[in-house]
C-alpha positions, 0 to 999 in steps of 0.5 A: 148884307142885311140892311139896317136902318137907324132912326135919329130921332127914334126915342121922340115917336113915341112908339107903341107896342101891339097890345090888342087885335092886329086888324083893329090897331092898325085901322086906328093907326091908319086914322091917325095917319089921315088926320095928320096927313090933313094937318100937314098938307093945310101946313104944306099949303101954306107954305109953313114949313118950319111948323111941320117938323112935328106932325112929319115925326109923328106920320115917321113913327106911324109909318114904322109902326105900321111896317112892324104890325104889318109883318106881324112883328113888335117893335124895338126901339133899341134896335135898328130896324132890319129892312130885309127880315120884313116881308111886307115892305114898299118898293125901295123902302131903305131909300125912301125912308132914309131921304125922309129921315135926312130931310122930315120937313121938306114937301117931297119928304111928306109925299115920299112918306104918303106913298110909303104909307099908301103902299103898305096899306096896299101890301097889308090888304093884299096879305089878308086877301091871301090869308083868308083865301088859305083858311077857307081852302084848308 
């Protein structure tokens, strides 16, 4: 069975197809993530959630920006997103993801979401150890 996973909100994360080097777009993304993520932990802090539905959207839509560049794929926001076509993903990511979907403003959510993002980070780096490994052989 393929899972599939449906983002509620998917038309409000404004997200962006890949138009430039995968390497590049991504480190960007990954900025964009550290200052939201430093938004949302002031806003956590002070116990503000109703102010961080926002920013959670926001980190939501990088997080599967990331998934998809990551997997060197474009995104579709008509389709559901296939969780089994990618080959780089963290660990029980339908899961996770889906908790972070049905509850985006909750402190737990916010963590959930930056061990997601933490993760990837870790799986992508880990692929471009072992693609660089593979041109240098061959």
């Amino acid at each position: 069975m393929d899972n599939q996973l449906i983002i509620p909100f998917l038309e409000e994360l404004e997200l962006e197809g890949l138009n430039e080097n995968v390497d590049q777009a991504i480190s960007n993304l990954l900025s964009d993530w550290e200052r939201i993520k430093v938004e949302l932990e002031g806003l956590y802090r002070n116990r503000d959630q109703k102010s961080t539905l926002q920013g959670m959207k926001k980190g939501i839509g990088l997080f599967i920006q990331f998934l998809y560049w990551s997997n060197d794929r474009q995104i579709n926001s008509k389709e559901p997103i296939s969780i089994n076509q990618l080959v780089i993903s963290p660990v029980n990511l339908d899961e996770r993801l889906a908790y972070i979907l049905s509850r985006p403003n909750l402190f737990h959510s916010y963590r959930q979401l930056s061990e997601l993002m933490t993760e990837q980070a870790k799986q992508y780096a880990k692929k471009n150890i072992v693609k660089k490994r593979l041109s240098q052989k061959g």
